[in-house]
N, CA, C and O atoms as CSV, one atom per row, in Angstrom:
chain,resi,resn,atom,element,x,y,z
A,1,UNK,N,N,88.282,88.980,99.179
A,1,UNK,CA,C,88.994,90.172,98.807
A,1,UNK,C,C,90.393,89.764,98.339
A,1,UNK,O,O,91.174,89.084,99.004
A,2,UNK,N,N,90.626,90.273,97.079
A,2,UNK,CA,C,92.393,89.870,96.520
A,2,UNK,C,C,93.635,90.907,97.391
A,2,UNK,O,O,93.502,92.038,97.860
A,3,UNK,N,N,94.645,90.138,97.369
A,3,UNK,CA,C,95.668,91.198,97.814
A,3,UNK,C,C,95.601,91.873,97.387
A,3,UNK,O,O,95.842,92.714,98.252
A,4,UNK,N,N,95.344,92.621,96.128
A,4,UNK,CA,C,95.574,94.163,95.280
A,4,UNK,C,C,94.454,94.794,95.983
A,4,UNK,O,O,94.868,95.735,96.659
A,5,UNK,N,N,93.103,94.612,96.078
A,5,UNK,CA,C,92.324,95.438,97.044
A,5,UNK,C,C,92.590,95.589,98.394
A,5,UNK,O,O,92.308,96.546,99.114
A,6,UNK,N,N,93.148,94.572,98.666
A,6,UNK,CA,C,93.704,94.524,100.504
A,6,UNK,C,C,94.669,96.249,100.662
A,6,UNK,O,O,94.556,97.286,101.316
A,7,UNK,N,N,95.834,95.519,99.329
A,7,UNK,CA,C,96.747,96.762,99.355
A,7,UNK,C,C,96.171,97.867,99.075
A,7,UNK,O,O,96.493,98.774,99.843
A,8,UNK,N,N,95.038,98.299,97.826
A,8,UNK,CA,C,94.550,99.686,97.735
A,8,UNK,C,C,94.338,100.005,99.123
A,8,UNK,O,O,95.131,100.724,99.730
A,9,UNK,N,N,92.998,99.359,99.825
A,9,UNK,CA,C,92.996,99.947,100.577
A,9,UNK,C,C,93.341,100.706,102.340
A,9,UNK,O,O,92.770,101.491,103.096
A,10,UNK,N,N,94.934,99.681,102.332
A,10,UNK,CA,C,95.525,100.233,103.351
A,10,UNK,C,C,96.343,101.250,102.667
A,10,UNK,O,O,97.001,101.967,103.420
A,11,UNK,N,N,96.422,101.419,101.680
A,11,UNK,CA,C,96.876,103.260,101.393
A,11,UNK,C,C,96.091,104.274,101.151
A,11,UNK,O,O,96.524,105.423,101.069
A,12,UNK,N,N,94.500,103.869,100.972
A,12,UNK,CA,C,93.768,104.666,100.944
A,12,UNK,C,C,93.360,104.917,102.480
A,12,UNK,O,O,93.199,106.104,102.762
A,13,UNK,N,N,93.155,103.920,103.591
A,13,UNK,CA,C,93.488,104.358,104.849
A,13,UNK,C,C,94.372,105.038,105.463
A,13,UNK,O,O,94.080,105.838,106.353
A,14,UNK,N,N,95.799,104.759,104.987
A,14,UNK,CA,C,96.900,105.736,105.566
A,14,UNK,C,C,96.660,106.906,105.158
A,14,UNK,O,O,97.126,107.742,105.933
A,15,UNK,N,N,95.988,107.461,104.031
A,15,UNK,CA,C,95.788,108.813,104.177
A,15,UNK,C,C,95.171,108.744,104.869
A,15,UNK,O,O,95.832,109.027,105.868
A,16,UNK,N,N,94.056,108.509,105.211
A,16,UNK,CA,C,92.785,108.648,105.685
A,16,UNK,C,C,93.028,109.002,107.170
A,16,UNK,O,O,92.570,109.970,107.776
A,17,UNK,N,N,93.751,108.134,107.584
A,17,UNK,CA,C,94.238,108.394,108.550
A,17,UNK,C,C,94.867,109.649,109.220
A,17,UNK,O,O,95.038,109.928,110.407
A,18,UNK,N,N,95.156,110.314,108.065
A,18,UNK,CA,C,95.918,111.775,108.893
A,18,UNK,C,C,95.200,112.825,108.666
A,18,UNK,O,O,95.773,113.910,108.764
A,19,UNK,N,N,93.908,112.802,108.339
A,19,UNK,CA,C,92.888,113.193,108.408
A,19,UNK,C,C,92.869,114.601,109.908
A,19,UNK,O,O,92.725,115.820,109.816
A,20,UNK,N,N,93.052,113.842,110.967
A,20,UNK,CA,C,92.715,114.827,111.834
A,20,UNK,C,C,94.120,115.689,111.938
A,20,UNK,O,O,94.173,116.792,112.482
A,21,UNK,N,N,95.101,115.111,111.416
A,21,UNK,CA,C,96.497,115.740,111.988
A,21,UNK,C,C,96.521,117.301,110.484
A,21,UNK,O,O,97.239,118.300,110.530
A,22,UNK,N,N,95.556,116.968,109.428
A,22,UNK,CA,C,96.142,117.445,107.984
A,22,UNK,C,C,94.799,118.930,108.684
A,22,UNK,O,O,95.213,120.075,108.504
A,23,UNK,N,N,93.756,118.836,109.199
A,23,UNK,CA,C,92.891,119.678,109.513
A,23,UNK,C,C,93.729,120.598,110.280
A,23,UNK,O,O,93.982,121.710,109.816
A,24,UNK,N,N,94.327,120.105,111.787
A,24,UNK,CA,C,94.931,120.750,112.846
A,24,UNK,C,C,96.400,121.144,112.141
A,24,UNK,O,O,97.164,121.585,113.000
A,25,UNK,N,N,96.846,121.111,111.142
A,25,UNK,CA,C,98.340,121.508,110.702
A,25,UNK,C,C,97.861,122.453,109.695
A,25,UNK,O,O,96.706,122.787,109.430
A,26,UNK,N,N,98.719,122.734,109.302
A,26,UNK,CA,C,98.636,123.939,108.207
A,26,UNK,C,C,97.624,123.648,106.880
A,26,UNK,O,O,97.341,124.591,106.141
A,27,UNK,N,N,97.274,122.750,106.707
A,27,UNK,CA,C,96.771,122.466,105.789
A,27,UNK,C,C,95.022,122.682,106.153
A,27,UNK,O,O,94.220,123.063,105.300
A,28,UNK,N,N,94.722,122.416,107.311
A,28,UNK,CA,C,93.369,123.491,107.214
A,28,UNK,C,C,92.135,122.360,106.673
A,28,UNK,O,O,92.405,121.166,106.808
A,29,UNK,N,N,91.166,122.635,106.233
A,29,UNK,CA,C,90.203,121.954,105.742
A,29,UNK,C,C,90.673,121.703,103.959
A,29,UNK,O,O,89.781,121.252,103.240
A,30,UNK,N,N,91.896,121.969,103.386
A,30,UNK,CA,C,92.136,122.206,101.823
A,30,UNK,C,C,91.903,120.895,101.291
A,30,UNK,O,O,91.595,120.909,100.099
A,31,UNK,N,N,91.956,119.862,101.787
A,31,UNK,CA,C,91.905,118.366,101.060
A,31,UNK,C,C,90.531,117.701,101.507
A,31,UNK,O,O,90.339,116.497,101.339
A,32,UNK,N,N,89.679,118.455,102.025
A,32,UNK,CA,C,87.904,118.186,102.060
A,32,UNK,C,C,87.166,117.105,101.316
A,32,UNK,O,O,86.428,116.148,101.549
A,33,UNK,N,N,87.763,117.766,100.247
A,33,UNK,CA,C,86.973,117.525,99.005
A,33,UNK,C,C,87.612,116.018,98.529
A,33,UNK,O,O,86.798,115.123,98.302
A,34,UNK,N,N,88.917,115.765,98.393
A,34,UNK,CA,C,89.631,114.683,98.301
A,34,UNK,C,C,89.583,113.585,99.159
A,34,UNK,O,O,89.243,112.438,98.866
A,35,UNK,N,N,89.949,114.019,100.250
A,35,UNK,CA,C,89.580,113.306,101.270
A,35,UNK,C,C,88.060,112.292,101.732
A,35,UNK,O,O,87.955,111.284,102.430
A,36,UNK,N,N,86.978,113.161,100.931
A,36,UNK,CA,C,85.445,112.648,101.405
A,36,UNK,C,C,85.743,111.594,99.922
A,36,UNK,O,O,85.319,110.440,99.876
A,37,UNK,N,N,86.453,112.173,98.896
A,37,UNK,CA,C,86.251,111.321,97.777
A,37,UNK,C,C,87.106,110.110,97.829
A,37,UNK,O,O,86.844,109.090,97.190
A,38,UNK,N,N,88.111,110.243,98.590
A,38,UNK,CA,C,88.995,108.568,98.877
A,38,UNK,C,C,88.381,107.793,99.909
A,38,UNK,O,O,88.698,106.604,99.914
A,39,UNK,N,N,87.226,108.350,101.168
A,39,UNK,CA,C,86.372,107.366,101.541
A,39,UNK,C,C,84.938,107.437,100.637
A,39,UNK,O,O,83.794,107.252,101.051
A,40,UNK,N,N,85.283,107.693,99.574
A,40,UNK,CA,C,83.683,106.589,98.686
A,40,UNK,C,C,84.308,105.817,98.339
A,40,UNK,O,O,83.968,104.650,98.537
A,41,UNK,N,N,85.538,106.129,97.647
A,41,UNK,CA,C,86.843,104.825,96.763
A,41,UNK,C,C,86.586,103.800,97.840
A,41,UNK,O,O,85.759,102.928,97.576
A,42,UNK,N,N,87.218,103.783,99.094
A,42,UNK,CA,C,87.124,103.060,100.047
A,42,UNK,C,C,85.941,102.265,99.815
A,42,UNK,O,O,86.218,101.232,99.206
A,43,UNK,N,N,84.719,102.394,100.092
A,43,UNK,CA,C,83.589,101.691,100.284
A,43,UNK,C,C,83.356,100.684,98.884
A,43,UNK,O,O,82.574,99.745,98.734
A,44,UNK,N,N,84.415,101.311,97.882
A,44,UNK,CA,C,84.227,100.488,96.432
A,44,UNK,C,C,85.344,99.573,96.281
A,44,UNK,O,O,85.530,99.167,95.134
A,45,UNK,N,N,85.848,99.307,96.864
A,45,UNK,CA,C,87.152,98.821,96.160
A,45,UNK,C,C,87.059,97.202,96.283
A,45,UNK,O,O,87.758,96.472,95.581
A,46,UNK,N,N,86.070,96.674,97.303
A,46,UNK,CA,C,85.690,95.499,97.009
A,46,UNK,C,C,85.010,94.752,95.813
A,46,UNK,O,O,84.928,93.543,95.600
A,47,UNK,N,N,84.499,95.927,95.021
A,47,UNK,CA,C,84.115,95.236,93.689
A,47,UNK,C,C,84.897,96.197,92.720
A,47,UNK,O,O,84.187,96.901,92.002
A,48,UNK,N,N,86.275,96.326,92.598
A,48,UNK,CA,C,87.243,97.379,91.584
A,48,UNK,C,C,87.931,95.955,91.720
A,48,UNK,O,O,88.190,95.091,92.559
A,49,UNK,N,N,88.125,96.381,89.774
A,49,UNK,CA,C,88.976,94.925,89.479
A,49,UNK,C,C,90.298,95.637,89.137
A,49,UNK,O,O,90.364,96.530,88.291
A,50,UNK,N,N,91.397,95.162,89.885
A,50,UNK,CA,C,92.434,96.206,90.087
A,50,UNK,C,C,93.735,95.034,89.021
A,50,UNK,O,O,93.727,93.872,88.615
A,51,UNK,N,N,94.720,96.252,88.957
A,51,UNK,CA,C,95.690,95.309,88.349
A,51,UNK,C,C,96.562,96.044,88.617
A,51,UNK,O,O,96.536,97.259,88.810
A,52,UNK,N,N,97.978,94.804,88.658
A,52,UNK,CA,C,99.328,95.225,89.796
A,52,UNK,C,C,99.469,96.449,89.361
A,52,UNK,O,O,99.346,97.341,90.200
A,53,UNK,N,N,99.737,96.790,88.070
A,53,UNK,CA,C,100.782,97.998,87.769
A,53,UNK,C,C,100.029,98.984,88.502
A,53,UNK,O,O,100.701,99.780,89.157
A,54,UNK,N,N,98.752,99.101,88.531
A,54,UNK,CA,C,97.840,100.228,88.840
A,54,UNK,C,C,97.693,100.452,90.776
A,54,UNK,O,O,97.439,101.497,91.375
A,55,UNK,N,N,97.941,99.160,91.319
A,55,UNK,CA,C,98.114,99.134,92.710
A,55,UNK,C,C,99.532,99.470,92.890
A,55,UNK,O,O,99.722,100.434,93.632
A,56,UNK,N,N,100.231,99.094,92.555
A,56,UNK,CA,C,101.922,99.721,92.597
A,56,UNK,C,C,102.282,101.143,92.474
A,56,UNK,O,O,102.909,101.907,93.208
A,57,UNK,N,N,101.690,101.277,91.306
A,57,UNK,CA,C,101.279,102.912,91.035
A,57,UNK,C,C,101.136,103.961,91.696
A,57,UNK,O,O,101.732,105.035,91.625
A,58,UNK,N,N,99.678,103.339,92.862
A,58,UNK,CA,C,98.788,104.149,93.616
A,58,UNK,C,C,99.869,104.170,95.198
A,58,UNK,O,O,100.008,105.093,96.001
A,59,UNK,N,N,100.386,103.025,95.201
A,59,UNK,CA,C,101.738,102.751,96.358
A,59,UNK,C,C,102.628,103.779,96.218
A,59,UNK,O,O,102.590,104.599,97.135
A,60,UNK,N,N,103.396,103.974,95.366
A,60,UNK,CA,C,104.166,105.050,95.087
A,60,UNK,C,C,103.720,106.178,95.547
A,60,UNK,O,O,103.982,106.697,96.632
A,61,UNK,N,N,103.066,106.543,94.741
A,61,UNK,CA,C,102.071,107.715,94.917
A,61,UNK,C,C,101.660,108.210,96.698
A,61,UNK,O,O,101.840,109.210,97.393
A,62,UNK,N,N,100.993,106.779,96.878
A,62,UNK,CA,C,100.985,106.996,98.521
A,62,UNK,C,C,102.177,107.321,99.547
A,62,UNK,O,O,102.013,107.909,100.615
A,63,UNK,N,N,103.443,106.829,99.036
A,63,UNK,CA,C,104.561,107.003,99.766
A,63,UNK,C,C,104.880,108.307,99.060
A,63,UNK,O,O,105.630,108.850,99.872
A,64,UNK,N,N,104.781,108.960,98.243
A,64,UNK,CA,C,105.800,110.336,97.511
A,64,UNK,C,C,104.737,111.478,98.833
A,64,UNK,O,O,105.237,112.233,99.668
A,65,UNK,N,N,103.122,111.209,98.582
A,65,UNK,CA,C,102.403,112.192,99.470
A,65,UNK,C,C,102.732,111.899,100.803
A,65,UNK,O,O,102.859,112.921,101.477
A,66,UNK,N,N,102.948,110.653,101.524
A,66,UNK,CA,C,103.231,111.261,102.939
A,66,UNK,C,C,104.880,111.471,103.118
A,66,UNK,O,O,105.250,111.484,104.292
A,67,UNK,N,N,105.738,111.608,102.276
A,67,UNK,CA,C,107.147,111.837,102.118
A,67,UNK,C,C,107.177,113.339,101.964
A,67,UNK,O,O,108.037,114.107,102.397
A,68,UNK,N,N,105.683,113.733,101.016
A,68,UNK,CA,C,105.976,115.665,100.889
A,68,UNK,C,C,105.497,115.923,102.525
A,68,UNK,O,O,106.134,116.568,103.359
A,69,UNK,N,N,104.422,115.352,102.690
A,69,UNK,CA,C,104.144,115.615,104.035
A,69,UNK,C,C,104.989,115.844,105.092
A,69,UNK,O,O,104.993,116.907,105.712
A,70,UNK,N,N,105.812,114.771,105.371
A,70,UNK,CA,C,106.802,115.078,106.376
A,70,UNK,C,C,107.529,116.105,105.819
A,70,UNK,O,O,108.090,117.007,106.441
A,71,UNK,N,N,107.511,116.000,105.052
A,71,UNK,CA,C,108.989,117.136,104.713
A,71,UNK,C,C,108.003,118.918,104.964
A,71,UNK,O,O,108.683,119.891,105.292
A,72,UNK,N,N,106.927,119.035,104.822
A,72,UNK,CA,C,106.320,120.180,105.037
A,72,UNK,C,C,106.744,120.564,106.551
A,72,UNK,O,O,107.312,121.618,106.839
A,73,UNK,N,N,106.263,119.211,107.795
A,73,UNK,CA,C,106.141,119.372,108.745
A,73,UNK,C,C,107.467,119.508,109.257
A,73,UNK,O,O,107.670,119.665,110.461
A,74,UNK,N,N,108.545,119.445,108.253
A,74,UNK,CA,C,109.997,120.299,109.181
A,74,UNK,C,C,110.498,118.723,109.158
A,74,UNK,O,O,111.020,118.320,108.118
A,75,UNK,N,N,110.364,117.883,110.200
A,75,UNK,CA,C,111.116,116.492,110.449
A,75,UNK,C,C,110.521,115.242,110.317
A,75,UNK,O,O,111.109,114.167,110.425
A,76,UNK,N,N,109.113,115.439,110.036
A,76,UNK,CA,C,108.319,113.787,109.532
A,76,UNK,C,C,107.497,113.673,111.012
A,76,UNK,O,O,106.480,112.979,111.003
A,77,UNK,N,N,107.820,114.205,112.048
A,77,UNK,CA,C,107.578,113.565,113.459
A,77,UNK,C,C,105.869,114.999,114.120
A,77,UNK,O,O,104.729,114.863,114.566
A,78,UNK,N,N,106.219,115.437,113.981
A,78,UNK,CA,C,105.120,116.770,114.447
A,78,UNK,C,C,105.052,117.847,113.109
A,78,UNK,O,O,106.002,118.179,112.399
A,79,UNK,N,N,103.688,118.263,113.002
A,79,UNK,CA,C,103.719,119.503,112.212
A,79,UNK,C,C,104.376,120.737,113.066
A,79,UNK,O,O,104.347,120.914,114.283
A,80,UNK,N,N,104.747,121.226,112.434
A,80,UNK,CA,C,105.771,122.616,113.004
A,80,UNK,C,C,103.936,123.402,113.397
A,80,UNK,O,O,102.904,123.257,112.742
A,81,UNK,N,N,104.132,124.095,114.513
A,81,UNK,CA,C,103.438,125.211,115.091
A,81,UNK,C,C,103.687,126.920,115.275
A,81,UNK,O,O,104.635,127.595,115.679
A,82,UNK,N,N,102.727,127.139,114.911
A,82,UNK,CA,C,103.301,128.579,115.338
A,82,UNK,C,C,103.461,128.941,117.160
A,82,UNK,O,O,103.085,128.372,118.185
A,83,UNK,N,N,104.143,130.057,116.879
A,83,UNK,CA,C,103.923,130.681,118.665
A,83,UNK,C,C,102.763,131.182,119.048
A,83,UNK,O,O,102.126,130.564,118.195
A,84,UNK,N,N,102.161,131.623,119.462
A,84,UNK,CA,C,101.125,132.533,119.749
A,84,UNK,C,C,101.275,133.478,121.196
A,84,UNK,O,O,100.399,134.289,121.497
């Protein structure tokens, strides 16, 4: 496996990863569909012939979405809750 697939796919894990936190927060089941489709990417990326600009790219990208993220959740640290 090359570093550029190494790197895709620990940012396709870090989303992946907030998976259970993006269900239980405001966001609900809305990224379903995205989400099931970045673990097929996942299962491919060992034979994706990648190139820097396009892994750099997808880096960015990965840091701007969990940067809106925190910023939804109020302070980066907990999604804000309602009272009940």
């Amino acid at each position: 496996m090359s570093t550029l697939q190494i790197r895709l796919k620990n940012c396709i894990q870090t989303i992946l990863e907030l998976e259970p936190d993006m269900r239980a927060g405001v966001w609900g089941r809305h990224f379903d569909e995205e989400l099931s489709t970045l673990k097929d990417y996942l299962h491919q990326v060992d034979q994706m012939n990648l190139a820097e600009e396009d892994v750099t790219r997808l880096e960015k990208a990965t840091a701007t979405f969990l940067a809106e993220l925190r910023l939804s959740t109020g302070n980066g640290s907990q999604p804000q809750r309602l009272l009940q």
